[in-house]
Backbone as JSON, one array per atom type, in Angstrom:
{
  "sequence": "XXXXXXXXXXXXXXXXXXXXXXXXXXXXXXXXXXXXXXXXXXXXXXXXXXXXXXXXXXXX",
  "N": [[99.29, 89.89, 95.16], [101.39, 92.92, 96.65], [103.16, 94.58, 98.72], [105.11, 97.47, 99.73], [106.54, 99.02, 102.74], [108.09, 102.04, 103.65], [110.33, 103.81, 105.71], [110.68, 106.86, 105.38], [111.4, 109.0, 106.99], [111.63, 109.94, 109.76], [108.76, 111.01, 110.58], [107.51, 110.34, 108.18], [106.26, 108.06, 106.43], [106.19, 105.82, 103.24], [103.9, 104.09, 101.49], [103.38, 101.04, 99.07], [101.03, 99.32, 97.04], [100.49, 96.58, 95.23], [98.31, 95.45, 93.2], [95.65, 93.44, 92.31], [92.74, 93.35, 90.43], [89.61, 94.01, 89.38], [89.01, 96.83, 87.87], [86.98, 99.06, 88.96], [86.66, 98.13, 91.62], [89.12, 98.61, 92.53], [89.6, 100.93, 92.56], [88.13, 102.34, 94.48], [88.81, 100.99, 96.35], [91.07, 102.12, 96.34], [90.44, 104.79, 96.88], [89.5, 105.23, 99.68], [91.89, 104.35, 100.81], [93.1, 106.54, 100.37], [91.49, 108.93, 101.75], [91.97, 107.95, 104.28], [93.32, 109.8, 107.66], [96.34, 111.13, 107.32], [97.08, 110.44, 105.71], [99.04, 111.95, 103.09], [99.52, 111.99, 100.56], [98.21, 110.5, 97.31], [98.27, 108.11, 95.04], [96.1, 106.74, 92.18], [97.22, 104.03, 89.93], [96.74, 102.21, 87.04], [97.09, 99.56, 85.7], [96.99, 97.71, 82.16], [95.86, 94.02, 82.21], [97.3, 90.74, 81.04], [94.98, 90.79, 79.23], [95.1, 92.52, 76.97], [93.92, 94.89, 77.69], [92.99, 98.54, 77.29], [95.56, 100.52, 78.9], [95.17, 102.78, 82.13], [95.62, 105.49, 83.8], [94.52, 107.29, 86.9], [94.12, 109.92, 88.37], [94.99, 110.8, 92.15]],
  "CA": [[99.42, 91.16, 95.81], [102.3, 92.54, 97.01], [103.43, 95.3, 99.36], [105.83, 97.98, 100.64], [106.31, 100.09, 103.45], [109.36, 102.27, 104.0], [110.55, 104.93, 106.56], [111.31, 108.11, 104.65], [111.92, 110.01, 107.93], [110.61, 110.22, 111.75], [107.3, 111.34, 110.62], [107.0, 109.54, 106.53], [106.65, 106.55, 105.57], [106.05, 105.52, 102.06], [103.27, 102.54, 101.16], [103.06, 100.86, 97.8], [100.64, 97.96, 97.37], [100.75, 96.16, 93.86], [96.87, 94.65, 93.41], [95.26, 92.71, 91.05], [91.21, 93.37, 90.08], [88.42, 95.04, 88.37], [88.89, 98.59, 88.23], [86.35, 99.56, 89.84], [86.76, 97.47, 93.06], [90.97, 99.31, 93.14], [89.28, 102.62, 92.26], [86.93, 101.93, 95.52], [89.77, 100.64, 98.44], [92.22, 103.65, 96.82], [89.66, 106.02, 97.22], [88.91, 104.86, 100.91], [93.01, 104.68, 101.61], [93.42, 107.86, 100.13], [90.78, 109.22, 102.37], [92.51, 108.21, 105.56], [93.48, 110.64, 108.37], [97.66, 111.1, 108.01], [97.7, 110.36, 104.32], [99.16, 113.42, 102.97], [99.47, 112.44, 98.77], [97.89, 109.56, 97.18], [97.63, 107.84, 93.85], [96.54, 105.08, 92.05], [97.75, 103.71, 88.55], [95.89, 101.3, 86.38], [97.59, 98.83, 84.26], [96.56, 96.21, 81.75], [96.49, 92.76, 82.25], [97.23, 90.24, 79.87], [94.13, 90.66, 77.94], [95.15, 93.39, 76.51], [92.7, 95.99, 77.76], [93.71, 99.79, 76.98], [95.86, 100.98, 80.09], [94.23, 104.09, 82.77], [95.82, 106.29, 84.66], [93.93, 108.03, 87.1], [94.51, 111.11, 89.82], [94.61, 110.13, 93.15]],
  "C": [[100.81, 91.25, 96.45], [102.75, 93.88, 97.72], [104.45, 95.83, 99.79], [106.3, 98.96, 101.5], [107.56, 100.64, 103.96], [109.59, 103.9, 104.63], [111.11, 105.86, 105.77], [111.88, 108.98, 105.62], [111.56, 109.51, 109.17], [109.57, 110.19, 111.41], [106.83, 110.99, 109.25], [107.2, 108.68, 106.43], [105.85, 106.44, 104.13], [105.34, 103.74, 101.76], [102.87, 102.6, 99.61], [102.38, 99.66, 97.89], [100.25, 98.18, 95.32], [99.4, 95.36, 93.93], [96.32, 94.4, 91.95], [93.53, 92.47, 91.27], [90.49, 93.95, 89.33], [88.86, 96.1, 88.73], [88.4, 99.13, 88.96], [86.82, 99.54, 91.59], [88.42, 98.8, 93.39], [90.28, 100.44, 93.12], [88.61, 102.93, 93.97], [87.88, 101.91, 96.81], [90.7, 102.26, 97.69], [91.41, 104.52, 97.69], [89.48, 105.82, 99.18], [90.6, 105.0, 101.32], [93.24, 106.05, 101.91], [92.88, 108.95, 101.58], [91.24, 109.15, 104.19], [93.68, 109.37, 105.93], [95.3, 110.05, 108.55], [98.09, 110.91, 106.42], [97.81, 111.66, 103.6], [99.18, 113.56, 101.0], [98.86, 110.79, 98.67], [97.63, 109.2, 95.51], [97.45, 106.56, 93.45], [96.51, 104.98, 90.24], [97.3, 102.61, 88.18], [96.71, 100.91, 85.27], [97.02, 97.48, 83.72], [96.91, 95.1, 82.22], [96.74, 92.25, 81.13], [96.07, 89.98, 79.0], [94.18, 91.49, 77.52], [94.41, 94.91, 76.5], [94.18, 97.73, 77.75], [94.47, 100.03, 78.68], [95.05, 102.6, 80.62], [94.85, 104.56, 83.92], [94.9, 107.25, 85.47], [94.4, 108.87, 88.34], [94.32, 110.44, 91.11], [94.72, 111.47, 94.23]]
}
């Protein structure tokens, strides 16, 4: 895992966290970040691992 958080302004900051699991489980904490009070856009992006599974983008 791997994280970063950066001041865009006075009042933005910008978090990226890089995570490694089942789909589901990432689909599950986005949905719950997303959901917090101050978060104003949110997404999360699904990529294969090395077993080759199809890649999944989804809306956030």
């Amino acid at each position: 895992m791997s994280s970063l958080h950066l001041h865009l302004d006075h009042e933005m900051c910008l978090e990226v966290a890089v995570l490694r699991g089942e789909a589901g489980a990432l689909r599950h904490f986005a949905e719950h970040v997303m959901a917090e009070r101050g978060v104003r856009h949110g997404r999360l992006v699904l990529l294969p691992d090395d077993a080759g599974e199809t890649p999944v983008l989804r809306r956030g």
